[in-house]
One Martini backbone bead per residue (centre of mass of N, CA, C, O) as a GRO file, in nm:
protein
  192
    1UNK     BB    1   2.134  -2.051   1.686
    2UNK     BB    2   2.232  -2.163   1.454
    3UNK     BB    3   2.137  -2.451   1.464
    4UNK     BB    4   1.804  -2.328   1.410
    5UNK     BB    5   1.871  -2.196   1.142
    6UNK     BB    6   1.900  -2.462   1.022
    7UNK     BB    7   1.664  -2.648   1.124
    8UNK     BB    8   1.491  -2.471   0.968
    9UNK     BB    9   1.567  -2.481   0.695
   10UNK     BB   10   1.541  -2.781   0.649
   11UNK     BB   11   1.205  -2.775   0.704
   12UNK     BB   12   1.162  -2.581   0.482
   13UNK     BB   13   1.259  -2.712   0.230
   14UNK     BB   14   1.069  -2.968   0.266
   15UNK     BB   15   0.852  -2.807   0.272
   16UNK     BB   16   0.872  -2.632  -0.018
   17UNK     BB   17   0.944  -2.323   0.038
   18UNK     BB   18   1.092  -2.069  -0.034
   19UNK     BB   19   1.326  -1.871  -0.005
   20UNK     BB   20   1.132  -1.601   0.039
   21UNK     BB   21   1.042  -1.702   0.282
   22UNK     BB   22   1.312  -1.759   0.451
   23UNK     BB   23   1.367  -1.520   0.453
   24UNK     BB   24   1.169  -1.373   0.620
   25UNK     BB   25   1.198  -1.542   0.849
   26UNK     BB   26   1.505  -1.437   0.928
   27UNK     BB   27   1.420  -1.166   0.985
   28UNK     BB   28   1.182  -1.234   1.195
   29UNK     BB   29   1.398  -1.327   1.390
   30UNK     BB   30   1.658  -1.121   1.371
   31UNK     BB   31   1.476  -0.959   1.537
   32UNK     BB   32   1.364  -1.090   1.786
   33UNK     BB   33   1.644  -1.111   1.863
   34UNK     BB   34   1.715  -0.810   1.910
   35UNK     BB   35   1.508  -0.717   2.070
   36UNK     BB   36   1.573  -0.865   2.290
   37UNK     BB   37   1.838  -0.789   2.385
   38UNK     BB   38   1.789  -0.499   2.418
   39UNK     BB   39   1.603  -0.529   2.632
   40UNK     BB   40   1.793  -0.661   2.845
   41UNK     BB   41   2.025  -0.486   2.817
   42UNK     BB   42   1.854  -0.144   2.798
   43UNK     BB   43   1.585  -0.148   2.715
   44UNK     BB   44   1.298  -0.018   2.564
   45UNK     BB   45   1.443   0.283   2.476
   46UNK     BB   46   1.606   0.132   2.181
   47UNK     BB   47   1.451  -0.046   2.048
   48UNK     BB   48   1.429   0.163   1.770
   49UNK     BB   49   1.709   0.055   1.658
   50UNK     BB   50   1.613  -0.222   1.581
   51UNK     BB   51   1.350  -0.117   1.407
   52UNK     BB   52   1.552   0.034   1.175
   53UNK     BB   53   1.713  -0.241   1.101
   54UNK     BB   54   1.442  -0.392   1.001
   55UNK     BB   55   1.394  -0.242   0.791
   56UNK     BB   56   1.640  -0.212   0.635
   57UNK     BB   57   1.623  -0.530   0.575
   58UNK     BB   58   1.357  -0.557   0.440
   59UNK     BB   59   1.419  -0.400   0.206
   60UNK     BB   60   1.670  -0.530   0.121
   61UNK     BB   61   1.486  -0.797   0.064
   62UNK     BB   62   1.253  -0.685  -0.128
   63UNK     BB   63   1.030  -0.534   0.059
   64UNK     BB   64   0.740  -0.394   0.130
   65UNK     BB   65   0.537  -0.271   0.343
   66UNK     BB   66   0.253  -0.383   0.220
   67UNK     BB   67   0.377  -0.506  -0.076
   68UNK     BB   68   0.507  -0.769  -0.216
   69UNK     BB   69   0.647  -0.732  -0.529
   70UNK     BB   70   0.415  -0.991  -0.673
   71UNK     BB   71   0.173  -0.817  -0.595
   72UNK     BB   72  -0.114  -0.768  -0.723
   73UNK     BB   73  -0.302  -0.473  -0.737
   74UNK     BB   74  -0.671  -0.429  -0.763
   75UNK     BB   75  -0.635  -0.159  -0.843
   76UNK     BB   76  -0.461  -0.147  -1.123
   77UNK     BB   77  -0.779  -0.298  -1.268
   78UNK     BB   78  -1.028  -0.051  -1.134
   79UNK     BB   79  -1.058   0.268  -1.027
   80UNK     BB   80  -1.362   0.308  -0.875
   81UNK     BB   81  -1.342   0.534  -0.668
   82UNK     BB   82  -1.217   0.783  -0.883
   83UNK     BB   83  -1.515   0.698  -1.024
   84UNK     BB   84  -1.751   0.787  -0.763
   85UNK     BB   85  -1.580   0.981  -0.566
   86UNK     BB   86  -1.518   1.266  -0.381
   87UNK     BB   87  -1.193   1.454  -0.389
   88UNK     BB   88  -1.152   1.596  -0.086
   89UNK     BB   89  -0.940   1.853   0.088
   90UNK     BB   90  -0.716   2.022   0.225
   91UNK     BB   91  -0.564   2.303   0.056
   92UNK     BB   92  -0.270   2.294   0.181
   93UNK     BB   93  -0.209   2.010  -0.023
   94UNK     BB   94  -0.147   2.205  -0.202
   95UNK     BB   95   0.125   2.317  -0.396
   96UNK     BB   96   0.060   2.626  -0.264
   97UNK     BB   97   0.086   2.512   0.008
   98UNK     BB   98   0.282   2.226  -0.066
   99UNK     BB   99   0.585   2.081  -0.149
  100UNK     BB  100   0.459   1.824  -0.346
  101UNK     BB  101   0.136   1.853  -0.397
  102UNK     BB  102  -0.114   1.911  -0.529
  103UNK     BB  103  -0.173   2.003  -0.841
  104UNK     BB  104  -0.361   2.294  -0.903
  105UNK     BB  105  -0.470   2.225  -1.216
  106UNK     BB  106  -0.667   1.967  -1.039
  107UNK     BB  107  -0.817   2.165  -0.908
  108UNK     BB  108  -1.140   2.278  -0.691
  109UNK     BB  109  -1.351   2.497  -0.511
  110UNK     BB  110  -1.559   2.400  -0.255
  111UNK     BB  111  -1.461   2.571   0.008
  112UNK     BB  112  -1.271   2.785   0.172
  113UNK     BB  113  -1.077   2.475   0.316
  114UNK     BB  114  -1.179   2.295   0.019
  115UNK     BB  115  -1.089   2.114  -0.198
  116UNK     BB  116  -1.108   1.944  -0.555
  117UNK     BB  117  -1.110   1.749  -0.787
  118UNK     BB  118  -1.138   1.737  -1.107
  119UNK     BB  119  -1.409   1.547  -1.195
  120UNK     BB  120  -1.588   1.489  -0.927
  121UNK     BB  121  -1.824   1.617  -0.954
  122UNK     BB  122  -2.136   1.488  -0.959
  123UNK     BB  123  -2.269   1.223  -1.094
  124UNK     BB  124  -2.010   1.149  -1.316
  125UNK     BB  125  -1.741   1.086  -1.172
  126UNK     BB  126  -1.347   1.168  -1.243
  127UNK     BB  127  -1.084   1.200  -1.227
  128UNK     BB  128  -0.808   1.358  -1.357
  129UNK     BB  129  -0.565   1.175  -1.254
  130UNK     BB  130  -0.731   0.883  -1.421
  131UNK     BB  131  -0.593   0.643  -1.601
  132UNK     BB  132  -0.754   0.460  -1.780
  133UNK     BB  133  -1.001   0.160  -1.747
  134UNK     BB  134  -1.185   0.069  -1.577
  135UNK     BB  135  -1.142  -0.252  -1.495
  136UNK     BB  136  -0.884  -0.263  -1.628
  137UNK     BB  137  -0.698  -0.026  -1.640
  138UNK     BB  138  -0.484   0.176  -1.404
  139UNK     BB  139  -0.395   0.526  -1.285
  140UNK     BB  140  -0.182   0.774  -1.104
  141UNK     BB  141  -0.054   1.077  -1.228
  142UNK     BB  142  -0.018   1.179  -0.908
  143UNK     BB  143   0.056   0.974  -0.687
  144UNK     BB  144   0.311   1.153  -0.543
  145UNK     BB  145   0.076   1.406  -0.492
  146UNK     BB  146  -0.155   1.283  -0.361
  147UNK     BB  147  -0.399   1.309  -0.173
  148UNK     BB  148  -0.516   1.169   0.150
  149UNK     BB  149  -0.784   1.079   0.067
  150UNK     BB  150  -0.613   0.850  -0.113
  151UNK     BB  151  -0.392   0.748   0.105
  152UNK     BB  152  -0.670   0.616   0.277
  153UNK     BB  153  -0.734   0.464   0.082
  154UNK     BB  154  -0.856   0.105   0.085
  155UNK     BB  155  -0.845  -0.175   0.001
  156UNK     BB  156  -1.021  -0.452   0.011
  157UNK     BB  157  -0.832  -0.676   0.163
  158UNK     BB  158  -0.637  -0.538   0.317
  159UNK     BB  159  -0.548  -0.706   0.584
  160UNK     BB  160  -0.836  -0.848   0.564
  161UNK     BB  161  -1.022  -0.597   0.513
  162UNK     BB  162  -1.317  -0.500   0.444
  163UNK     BB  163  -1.452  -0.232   0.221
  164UNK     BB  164  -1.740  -0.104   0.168
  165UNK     BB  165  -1.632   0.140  -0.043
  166UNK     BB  166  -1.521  -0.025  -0.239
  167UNK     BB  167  -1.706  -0.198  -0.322
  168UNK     BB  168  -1.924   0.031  -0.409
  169UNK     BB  169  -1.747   0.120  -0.637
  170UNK     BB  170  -1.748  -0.159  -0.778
  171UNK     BB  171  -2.051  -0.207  -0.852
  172UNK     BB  172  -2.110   0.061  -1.012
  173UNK     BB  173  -1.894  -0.099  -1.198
  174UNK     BB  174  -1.949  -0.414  -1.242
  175UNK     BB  175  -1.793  -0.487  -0.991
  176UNK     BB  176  -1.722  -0.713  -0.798
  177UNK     BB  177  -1.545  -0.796  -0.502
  178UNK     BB  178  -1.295  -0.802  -0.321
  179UNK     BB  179  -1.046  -1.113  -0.299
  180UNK     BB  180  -0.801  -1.306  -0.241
  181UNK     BB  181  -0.729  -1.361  -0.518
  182UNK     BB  182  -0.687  -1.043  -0.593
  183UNK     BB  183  -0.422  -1.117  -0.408
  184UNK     BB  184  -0.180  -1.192  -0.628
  185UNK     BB  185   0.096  -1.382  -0.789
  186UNK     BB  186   0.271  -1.251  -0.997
  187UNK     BB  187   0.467  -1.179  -1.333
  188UNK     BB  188   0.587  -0.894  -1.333
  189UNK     BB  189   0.687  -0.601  -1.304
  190UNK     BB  190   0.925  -0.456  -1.109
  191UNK     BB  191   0.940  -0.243  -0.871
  192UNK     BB  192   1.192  -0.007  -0.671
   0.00000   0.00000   0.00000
């Protein structure tokens, strides 16, 4: 095994590859060994603990579970769905129902079971939690607290996928559709 691990390594090296592809490569390999032999061992029923090995593995080497830290987010350039969609959610997931939920100061009452962000409704909505200036920078001022229908609202070819909702509001607001361009690395500062 050591000697595959050699000879994988200098072929990547020939071949140019970076050395964070190499990590990742040697991770995803030592998974892929633990998973087998876990399995081999004791059955599919351990699988988990080879598993949990494997994200802590990743996690310290660097890496996120959606973007490789180096990866430039082009929500963070963007910020159009924020300013397009009224962001509606069930009541609950405020601070006054769920301990570091959205805070209630920040919603208003859409109807008997679900709340709204303040400044989505109307012709011209806007989050009031929404920072910065649409396709130029922005940011959400409440993202570790902010409501699920933010957190499940995906960017258009994050993992490939096309959103036809991030592009139309993208595009409402004079912005083309996102390319696999605007997943780009850049050298920007690191997130920990």
């Amino acid at each position: 095994m050591l000697f595959c691990l050699l000879l994988c390594k200098a072929e990547w090296t020939r071949a140019g590859s970076s050395g964070r592809d190499l990590k990742i490569w040697i991770c995803c390999f030592a998974v892929d060994l633990g998973l087998f032999c876990m399995y081999m061992l004791h059955g599919i029923l351990h699988v988990h603990i080879i598993m949990s090995l494997y994200r802590h593995l990743f996690y310290r080497a660097g890496f996120s579970r959606k973007f490789p830290m180096e990866t430039m987010n082009p929500c963070l350039t963007c910020g159009a769905c924020c300013a397009f969609y009224r962001a509606s959610f069930y009541w609950a997931e405020a601070a006054s129902g769920t301990p570091g939920g959205v805070p209630d100061h920040l919603t208003e009452k859409l109807n008997d079971f679900r709340l709204q962000m303040k400044g989505t409704r109307g012709v011209n909505p806007r989050c009031i939690a929404l920072t910065g200036d649409v396709g130029q920078g922005v940011s959400c001022s409440i993202y570790e607290e902010r409501a699920s229908v933010c957190r499940d609202f995906q960017p258009s070819l994050l993992d490939g996928v096309v959103n036809e909702r991030c592009d139309r509001a993208r595009k409402a607001h004079g912005l083309g559709p996102v390319t696999p361009g605007d997943w780009r690395v850049e050298d920007f500062p690191r997130v920990a």
